[in-house]
C-alpha positions as CSV (number, residue, x, y, z in Angstrom):
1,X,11.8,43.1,-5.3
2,X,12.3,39.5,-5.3
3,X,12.3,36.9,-8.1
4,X,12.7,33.3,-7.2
5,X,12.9,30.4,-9.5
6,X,10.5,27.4,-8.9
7,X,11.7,23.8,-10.0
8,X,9.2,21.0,-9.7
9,X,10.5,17.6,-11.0
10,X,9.8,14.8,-8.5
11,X,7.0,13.6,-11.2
12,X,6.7,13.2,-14.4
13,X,6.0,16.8,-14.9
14,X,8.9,18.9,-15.1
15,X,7.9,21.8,-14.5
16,X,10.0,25.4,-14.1
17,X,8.3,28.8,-12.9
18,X,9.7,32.6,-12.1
19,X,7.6,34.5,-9.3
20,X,8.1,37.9,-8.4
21,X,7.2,38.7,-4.6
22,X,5.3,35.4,-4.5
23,X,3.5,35.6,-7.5
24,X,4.1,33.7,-10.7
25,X,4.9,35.4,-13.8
26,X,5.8,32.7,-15.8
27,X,5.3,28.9,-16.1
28,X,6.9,26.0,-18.4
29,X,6.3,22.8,-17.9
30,X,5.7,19.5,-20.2
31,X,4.1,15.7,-18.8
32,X,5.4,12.9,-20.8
33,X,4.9,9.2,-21.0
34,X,8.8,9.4,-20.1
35,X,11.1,11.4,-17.8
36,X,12.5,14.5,-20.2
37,X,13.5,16.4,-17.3
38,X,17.2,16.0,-18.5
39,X,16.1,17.6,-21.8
40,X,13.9,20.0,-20.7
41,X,14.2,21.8,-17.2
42,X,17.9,23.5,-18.3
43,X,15.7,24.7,-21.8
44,X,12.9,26.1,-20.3
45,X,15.1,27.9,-17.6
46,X,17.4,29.9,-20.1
47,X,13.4,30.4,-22.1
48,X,11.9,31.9,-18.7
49,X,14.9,33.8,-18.2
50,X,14.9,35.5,-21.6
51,X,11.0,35.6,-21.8
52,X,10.4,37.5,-18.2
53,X,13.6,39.9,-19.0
54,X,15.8,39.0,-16.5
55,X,18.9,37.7,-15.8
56,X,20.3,35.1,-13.4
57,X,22.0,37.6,-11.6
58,X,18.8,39.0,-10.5
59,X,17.4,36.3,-9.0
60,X,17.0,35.9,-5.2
61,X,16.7,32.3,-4.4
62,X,15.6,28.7,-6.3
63,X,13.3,26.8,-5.0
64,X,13.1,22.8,-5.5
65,X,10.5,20.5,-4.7
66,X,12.6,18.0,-2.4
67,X,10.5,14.6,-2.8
68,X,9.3,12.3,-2.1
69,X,8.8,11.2,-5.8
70,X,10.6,9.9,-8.7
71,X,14.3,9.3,-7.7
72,X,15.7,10.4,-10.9
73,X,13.7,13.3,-11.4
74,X,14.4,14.6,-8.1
75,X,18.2,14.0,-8.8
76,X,18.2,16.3,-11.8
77,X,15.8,19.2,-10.2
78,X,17.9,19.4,-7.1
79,X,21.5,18.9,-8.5
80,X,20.0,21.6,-11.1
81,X,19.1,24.1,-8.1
82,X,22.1,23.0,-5.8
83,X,25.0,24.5,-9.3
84,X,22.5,27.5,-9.9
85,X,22.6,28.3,-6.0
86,X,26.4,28.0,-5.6
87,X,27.3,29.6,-8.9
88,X,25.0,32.7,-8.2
89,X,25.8,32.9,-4.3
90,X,21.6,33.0,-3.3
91,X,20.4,30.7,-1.3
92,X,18.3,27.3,-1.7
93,X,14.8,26.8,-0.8
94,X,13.1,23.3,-0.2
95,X,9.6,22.2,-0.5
96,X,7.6,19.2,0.2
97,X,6.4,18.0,-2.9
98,X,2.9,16.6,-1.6
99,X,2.2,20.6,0.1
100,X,3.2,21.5,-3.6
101,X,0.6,18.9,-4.6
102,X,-2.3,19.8,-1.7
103,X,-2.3,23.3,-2.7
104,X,-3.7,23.1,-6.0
105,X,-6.9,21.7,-4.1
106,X,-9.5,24.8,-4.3
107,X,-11.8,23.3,-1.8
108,X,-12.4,24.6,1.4
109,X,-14.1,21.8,3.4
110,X,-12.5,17.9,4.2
111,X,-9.2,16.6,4.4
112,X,-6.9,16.6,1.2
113,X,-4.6,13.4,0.3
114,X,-2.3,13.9,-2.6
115,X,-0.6,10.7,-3.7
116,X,2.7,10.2,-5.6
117,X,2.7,6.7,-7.3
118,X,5.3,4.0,-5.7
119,X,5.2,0.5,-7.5
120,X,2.2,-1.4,-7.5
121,X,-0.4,-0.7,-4.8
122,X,2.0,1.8,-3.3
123,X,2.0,5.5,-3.0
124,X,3.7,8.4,-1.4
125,X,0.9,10.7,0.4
126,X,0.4,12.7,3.6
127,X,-2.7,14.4,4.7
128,X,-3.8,17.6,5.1
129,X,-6.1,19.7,6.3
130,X,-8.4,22.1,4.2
131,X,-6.2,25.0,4.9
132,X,-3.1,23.1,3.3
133,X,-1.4,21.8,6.4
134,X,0.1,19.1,6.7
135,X,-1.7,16.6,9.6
136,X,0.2,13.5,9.6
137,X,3.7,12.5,8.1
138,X,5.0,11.8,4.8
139,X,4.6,7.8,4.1
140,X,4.9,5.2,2.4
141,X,1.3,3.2,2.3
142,X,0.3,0.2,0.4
143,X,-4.1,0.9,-0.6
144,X,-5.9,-1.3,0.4
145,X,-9.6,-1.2,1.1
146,X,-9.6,-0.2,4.9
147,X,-6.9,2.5,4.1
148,X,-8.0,6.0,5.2
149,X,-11.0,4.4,6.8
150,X,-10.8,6.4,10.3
151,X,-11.9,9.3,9.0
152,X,-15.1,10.9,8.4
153,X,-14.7,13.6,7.0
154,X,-14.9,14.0,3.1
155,X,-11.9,13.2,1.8
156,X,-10.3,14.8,-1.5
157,X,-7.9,12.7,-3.4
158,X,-5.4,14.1,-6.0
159,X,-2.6,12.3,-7.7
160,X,-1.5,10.5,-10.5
161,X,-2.7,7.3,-8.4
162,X,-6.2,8.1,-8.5
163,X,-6.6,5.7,-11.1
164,X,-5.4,2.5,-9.4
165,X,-6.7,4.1,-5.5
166,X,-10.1,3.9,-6.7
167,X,-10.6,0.3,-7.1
168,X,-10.1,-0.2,-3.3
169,X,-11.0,2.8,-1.4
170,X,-15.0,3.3,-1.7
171,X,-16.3,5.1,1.0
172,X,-19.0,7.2,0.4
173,X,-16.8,9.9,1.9
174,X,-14.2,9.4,-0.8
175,X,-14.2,11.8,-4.0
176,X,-11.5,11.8,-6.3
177,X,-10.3,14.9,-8.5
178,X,-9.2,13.4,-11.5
179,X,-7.7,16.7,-12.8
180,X,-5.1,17.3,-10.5
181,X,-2.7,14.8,-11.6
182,X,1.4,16.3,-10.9
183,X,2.5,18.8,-8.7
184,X,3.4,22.3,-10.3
185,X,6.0,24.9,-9.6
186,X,2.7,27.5,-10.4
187,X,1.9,26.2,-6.6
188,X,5.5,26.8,-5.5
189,X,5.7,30.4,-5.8
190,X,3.7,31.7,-2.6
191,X,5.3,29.1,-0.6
192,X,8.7,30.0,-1.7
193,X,8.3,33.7,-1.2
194,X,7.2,32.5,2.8
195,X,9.9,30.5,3.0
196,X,12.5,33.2,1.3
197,X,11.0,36.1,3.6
198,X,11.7,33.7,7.0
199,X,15.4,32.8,6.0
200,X,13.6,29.1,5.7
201,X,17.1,28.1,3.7
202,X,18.6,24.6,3.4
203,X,22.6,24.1,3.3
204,X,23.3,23.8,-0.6
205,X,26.5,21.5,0.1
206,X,24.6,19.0,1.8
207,X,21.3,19.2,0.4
208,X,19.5,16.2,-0.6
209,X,16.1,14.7,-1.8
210,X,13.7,13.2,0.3
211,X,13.6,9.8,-1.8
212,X,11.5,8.2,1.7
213,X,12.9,4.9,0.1
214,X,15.7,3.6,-1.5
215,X,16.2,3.8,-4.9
216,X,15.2,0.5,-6.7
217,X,16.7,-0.5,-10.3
218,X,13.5,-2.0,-12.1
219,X,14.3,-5.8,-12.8
């Protein structure tokens, strides 16, 4: 038997879940107008722990979603996992927070492109296919209106850029799901279990967050 926690925090959504054998059990998570992750992943960790009726002790591994996204929230999700990992002895797991993203997609035709929002016209996104793998890198791409233009195929676009994205992408092959927004740790628990079963484990003293870019103090 094998409970793993799920941290998602590279968005606005902090987001904590507790799977057992790759299933969720339990999910907490909160989207503000403003990072509360400091306030809020520690709470709702002791809350799952008490609510599933568990203790730490009996976990097998945390997983984090490593970036890219917000700098700060990925500070506090992976420093969070890093103390939990080397205070309990299990081991770390680490996800890419756009497969986190993809896999929320229920469709089963097209190509899937989950964006993270950058500054300005810039996102963080990747594409993948319909059975949630990854096709090209992770990148940073400035939308403009030939972007994504080489393919064909419908194309499925999640993210909390949809908003800004639409105003220059308008191929008739474009379609935008409005109501996938953040990634989730809920997505996070069948990947972790994967992960956990093929010793996929990351080194918890060196660790860090895929930021893609350097962290930029707002002017």
């Amino acid at each position: 038997m094998s409970y793993i926690l799920n941290i998602e925090t590279a968005t606005k959504n902090c987001s904590v879940t507790i799977a057992k054998n790759g299933k969720t059990i339990l999910c907490k998570e909160i989207s503000e107008l403003g990072y509360s992750h400091a306030e809020k992943l520690h709470v709702f960790i002791e809350e799952l722990i008490n609510e599933v009726g568990i203790t730490f002790k009996e976990l097998s591994a945390v997983a984090v979603s490593k970036g890219p996204g917000s700098y700060t929230g990925l500070r506090i999700g992976v420093s969070t996992a890093k103390g939990l990992c080397y205070g309990l002895d299990i081991p770390l797991i680490a996800i890419d927070t756009l497969t986190i993203l993809a896999h929320q997609v229920k469709k089963t035709d097209g190509l899937i492109i989950p964006m993270i929002d950058a500054r300005r016209m810039e996102v963080y996104t990747a594409v993948f296919d319909s059975n949630k793998e990854m096709i090209g890198n992770v990148k940073a791409e400035i939308l403009k209106e030939n972007s994504f233009s080489n393919f064909d195929e419908t194309i499925y676009f999640i993210g909390d850029s949809n908003e800004k994205a639409r105003t220059v992408l308008i191929k008739d092959n474009f379609i935008f799901l409005d109501e996938i927004v953040y990634p989730s740790s809920n997505e996070m628990s069948s990947i972790s279990m994967l992960k956990f079963q093929n010793n996929d484990f990351e080194d918890v003293a060196y660790f860090e967050p895929y930021y893609l870019k350097d962290f930029m103090f707002a002017k």
